[in-house]
Steps between C-alpha positions, in 0.01 A plus 500: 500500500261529232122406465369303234276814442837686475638279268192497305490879433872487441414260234226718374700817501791361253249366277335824497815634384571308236135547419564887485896486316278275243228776446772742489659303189219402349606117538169245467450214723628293189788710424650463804428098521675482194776689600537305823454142301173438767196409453253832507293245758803499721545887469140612537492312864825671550404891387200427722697421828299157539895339463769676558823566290806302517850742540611357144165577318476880675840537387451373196153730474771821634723396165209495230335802641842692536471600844678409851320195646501746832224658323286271611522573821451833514187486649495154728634685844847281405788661471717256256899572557 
């Protein structure tokens, strides 16, 4: 079963990665807000890994950025099926 410090760096390994696909493209802070209809409050806390991403709004990140939501993941030790 996992730790809260497990889920905690899970948390701050997929915001890392959407972090990184966002450097990658080049997508602002307030680029993405406004693509996700969020605050850019509510998606700083998120990119930061303070609060962690609902399933709908990292899918939702997956379909602006153009890449698999699985992405994400790639570097949390969790293998998504």
């Amino acid at each position: 079963m996992p730790t809260n410090d497990d889920l905690r760096r899970t948390v701050e390994a997929i915001a890392a990665e959407v972090r990184a696909e966002m450097a990658r493209q080049q997508k602002s802070q307030r680029d993405m807000a406004a693509a996700l209809g969020m605050p850019q409050q509510v998606l700083q806390i998120r990119l930061v890994g303070r609060r962690s991403f609902r399933a709908e709004e990292l899918a939702l990140v997956a379909e602006v950025l153009g890449v698999p939501v699985t992405n994400f993941f790639a570097h949390t030790g969790e293998h998504a099926a």
